[in-house]
N, C-alpha and C positions, 0 to 999 in steps of 0.2 A: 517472574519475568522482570518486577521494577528491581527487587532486591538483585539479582543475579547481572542487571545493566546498569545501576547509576552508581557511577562515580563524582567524585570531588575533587576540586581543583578551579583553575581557570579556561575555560574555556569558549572558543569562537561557534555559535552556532549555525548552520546555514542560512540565517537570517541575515549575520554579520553583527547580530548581539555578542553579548558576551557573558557567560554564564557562570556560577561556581558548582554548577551541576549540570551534566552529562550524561544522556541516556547512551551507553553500545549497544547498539542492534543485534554486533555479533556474537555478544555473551548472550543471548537468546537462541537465536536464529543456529549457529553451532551447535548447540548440546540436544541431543535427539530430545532427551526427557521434556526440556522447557519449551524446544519447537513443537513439540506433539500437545502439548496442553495450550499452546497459545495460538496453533491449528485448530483446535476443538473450539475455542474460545469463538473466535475469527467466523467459522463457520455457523454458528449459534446466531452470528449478527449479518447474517448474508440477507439481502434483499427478498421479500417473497417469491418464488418463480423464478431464483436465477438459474441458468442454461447455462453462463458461463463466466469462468473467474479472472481479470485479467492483474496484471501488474506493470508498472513501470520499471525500464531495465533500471536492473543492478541489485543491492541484495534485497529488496521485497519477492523476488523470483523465488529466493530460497523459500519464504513464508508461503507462497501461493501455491508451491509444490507440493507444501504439506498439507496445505486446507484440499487443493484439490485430491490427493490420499484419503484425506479425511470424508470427503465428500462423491468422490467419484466425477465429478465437475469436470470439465477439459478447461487449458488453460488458452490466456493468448499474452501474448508481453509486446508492450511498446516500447520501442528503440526513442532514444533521444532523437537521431536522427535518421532516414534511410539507410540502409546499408549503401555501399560503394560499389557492391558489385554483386552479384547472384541474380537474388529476385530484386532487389533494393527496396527491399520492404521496409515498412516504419513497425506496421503490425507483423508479426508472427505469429502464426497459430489460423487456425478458421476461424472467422468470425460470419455467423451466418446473418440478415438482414433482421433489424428486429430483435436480436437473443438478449433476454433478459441479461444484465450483466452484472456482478459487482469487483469492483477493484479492491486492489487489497495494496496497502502502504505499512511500511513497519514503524517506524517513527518519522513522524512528518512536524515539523515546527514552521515555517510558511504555508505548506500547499503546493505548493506552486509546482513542481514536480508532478503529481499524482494528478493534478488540474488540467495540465497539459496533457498527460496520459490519453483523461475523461476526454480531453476533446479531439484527441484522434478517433480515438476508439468511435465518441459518435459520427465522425466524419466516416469514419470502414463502415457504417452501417449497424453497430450494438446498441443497447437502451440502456444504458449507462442509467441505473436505479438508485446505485449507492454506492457510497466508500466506504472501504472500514479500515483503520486505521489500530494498530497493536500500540502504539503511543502517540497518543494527541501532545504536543507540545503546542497548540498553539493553531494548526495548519487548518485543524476544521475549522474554525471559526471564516478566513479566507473561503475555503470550501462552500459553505452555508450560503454565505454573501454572494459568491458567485451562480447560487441556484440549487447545489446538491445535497443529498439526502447523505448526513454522515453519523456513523458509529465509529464506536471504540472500546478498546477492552479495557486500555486505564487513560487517564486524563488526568495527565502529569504540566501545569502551569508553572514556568518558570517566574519567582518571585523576586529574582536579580536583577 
């Protein structure tokens, strides 16, 4: 997963650092072989008792497709923001009062994303256990300080 995602160069991180190393999420996340090993991975560090998996929209979806495969788990995904029109949901998916839950983020370097996620998710009513995170840049740490119980499969520290 780290070899197959980090590139070199210059660049802007969501934090609004600036880095000369670059994890891509999608040279993982894309190739069935490294998404099914970093699924296995992923699901190894789920919360004791999770009922169910959720993610923050956008490509963490793809990862939690696979952990739920892997695991048989149902998923739910939070929207940034409600929809506009349908159900205008934030969450999708069931979430039943109570259910054990862990989130699943692919590379996260602030948090703050997958944070926000947590706190929908415990306003729908889930027990937000744990995060796990496929690349720590950085974002558990924010995570931690804010309360949460967080894993990860590599813990990649930018030293730029």
């Amino acid at each position: 997963m780290v070899e197959a995602s980090e590139l070199h160069g210059s660049f802007v991180l969501s934090s609004g650092a600036t880095s000369t190393v670059y994890f891509d999420k999608f040279r993982f996340l894309t190739r069935a072989e490294l998404l099914r090993d970093v699924a296995h991975a992923v699901a190894g560090l789920l919360a004791p008792g999770t009922a169910l998996l959720g993610a923050p929209e956008g490509a963490a979806m793809l990862l939690v497709a696979a952990v739920s495969l892997e695991t048989g788990l149902p998923v739910t995904v939070v929207r940034k923001e409600p929809k506009a029109y349908g159900t205008r949901a934030q969450v999708e998916g069931e979430v039943e009062a109570g259910a054990v839950t862990t989130l699943v983020e692919d590379v996260s370097t602030t948090g703050h994303q997958v944070r926000r996620a947590a706190e929908v998710l415990t306003e729908a009513g889930a027990d937000v256990r744990r995060i796990v995170l496929a690349i720590d840049r950085g974002g558990a740490d924010h995570l931690r300080e804010a309360g949460y119980d967080v894993g990860a499969v590599a813990v990649l520290r930018p030293t730029d």
